[in-house]
DODOVEX-145213 format. One line per 3 residues: number of its first residue (from 1); their letters; for each residue x, y, z of N, C-alpha, C, O. Coordinates in nm, 3 decimals. Layout:
DODOVEX-145213
NUM) A) X/Y/Z/X/Y/Z/X/Y/Z/X/Y/Z | ...
//
This chain:
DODOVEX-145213
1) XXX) 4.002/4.730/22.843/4.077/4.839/22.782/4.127/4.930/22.893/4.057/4.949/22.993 | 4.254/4.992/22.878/4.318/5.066/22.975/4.320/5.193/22.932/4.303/5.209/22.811 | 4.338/5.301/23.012/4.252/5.456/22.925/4.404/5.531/23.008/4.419/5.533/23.130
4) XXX) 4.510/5.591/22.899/4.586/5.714/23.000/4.456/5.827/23.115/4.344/5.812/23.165 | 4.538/5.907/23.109/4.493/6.005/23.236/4.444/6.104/23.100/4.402/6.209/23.149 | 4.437/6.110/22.987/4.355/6.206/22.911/4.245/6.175/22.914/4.146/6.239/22.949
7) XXX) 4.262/6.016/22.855/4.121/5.941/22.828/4.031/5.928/22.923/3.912/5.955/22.916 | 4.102/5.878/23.029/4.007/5.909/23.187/3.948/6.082/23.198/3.838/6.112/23.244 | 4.019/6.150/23.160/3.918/6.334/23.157/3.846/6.319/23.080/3.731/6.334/23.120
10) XXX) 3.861/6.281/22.924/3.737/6.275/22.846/3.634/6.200/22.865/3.524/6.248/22.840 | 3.646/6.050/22.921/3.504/5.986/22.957/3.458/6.089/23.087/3.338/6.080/23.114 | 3.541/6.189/23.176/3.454/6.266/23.295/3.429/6.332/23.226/3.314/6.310/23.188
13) XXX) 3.490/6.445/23.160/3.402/6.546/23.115/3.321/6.549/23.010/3.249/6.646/22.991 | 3.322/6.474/22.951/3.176/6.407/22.833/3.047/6.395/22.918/2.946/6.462/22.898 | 3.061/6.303/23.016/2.972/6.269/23.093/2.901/6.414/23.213/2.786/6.420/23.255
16) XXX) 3.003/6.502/23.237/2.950/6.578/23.303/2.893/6.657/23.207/2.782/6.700/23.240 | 2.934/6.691/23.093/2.893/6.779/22.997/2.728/6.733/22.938/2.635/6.813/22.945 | 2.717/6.633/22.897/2.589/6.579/22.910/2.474/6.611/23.049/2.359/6.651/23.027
19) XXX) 2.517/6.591/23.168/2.453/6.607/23.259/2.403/6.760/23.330/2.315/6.786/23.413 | 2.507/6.849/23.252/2.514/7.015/23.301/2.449/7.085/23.174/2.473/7.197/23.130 | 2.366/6.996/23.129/2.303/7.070/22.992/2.215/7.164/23.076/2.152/7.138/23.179
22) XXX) 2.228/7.307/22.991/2.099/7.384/23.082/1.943/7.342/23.035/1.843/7.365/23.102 | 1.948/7.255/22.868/1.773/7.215/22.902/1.783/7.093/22.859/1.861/7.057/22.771 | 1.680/6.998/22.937/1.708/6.870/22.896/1.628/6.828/22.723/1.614/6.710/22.693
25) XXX) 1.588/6.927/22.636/1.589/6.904/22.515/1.679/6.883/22.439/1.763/6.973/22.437 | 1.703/6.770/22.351/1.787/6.740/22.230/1.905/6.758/22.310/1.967/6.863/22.294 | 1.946/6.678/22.390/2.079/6.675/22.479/2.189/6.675/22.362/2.268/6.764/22.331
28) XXX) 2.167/6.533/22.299/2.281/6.447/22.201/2.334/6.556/22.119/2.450/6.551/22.077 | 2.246/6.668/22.089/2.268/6.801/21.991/2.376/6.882/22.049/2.479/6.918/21.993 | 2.346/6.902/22.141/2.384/6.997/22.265/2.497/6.922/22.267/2.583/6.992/22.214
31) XXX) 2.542/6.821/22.299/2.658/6.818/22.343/2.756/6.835/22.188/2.870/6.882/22.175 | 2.671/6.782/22.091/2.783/6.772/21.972/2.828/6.878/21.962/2.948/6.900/21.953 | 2.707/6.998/21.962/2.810/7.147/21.958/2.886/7.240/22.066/2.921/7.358/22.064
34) XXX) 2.898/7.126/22.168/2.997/7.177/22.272/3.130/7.111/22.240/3.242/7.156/22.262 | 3.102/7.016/22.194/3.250/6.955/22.123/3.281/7.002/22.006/3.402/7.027/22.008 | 3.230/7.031/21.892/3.252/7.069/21.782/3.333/7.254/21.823/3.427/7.308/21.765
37) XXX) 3.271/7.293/21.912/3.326/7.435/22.021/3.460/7.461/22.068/3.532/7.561/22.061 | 3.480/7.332/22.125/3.546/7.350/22.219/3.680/7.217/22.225/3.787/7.217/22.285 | 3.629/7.133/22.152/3.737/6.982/22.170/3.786/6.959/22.056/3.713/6.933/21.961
40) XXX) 3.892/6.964/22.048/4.006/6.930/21.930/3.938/6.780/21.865/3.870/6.700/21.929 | 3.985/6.768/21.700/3.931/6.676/21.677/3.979/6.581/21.700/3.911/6.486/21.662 | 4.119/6.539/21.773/4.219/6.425/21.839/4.146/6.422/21.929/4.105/6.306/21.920
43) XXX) 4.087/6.472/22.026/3.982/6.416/22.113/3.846/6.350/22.119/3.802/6.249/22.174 | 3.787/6.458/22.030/3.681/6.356/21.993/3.693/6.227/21.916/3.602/6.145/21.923 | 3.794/6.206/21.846/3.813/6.074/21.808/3.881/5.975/21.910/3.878/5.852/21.913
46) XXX) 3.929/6.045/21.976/3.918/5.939/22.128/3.813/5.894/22.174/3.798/5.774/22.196 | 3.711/5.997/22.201/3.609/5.978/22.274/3.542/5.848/22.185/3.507/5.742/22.237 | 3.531/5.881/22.027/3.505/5.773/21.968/3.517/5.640/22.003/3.449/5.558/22.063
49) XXX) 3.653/5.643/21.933/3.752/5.496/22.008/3.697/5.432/22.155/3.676/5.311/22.163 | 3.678/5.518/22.265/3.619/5.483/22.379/3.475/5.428/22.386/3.441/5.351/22.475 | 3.387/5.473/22.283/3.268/5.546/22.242/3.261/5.328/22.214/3.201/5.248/22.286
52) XXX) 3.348/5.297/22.086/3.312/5.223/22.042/3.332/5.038/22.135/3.255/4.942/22.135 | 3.464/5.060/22.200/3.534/4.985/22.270/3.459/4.916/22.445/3.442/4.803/22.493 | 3.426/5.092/22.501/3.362/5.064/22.669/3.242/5.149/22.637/3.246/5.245/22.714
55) XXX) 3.140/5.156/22.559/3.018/5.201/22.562/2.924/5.227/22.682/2.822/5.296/22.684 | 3.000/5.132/22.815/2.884/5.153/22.921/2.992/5.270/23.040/2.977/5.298/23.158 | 3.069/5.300/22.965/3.129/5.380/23.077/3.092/5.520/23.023/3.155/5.602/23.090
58) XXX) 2.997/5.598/22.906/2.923/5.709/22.864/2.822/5.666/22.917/2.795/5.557/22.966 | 2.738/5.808/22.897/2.617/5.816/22.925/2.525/5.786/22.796/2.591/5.759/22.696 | 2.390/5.785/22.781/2.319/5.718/22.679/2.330/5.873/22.586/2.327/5.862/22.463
61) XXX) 2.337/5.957/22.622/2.333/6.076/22.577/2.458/6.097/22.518/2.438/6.102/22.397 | 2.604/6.117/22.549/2.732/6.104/22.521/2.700/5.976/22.381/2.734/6.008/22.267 | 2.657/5.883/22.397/2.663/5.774/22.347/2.624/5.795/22.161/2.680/5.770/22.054
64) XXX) 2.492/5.857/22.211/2.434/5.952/22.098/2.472/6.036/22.014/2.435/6.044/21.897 | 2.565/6.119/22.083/2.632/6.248/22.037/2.741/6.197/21.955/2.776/6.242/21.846 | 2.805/6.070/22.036/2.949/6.050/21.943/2.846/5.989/21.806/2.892/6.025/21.697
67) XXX) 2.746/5.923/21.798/2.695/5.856/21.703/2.648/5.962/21.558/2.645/5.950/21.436 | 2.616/6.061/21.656/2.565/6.191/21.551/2.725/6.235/21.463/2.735/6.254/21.342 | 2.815/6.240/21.545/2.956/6.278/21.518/3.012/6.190/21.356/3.114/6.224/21.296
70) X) 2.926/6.085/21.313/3.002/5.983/21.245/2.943/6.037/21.065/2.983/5.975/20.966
//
């Protein structure tokens, strides 16, 4: 699968967003309500689409979050 230059920011900043959690409790939580915050829902349904397609290019945490998302 080939990803524009959006899709390439959302698999980085998903992934950093997961990793810059300030506590490592209930990450998958944490990130859903940084997206639910902050990311249009045309994005997160990208992230989906990505989510479902290249699964090893998220983190296990990202991975989670889009799963909570459904």
């Amino acid at each position: 699968m080939t990803f524009d230059y959006n899709q390439q920011h959302l698999i980085k900043m998903a992934n950093q967003i997961a990793g810059n959690m300030p506590t490592r409790e209930n990450v998958p939580a944490q990130i859903v309500q940084h997206m639910m915050q902050f990311w249009t829902p045309p994005m997160r349904a990208d992230l989906k689409k990505i989510a479902d397609h290249t699964a090893e290019l998220l983190s296990d945490d990202v991975l989670a979050a889009v799963a909570m998302q459904d």
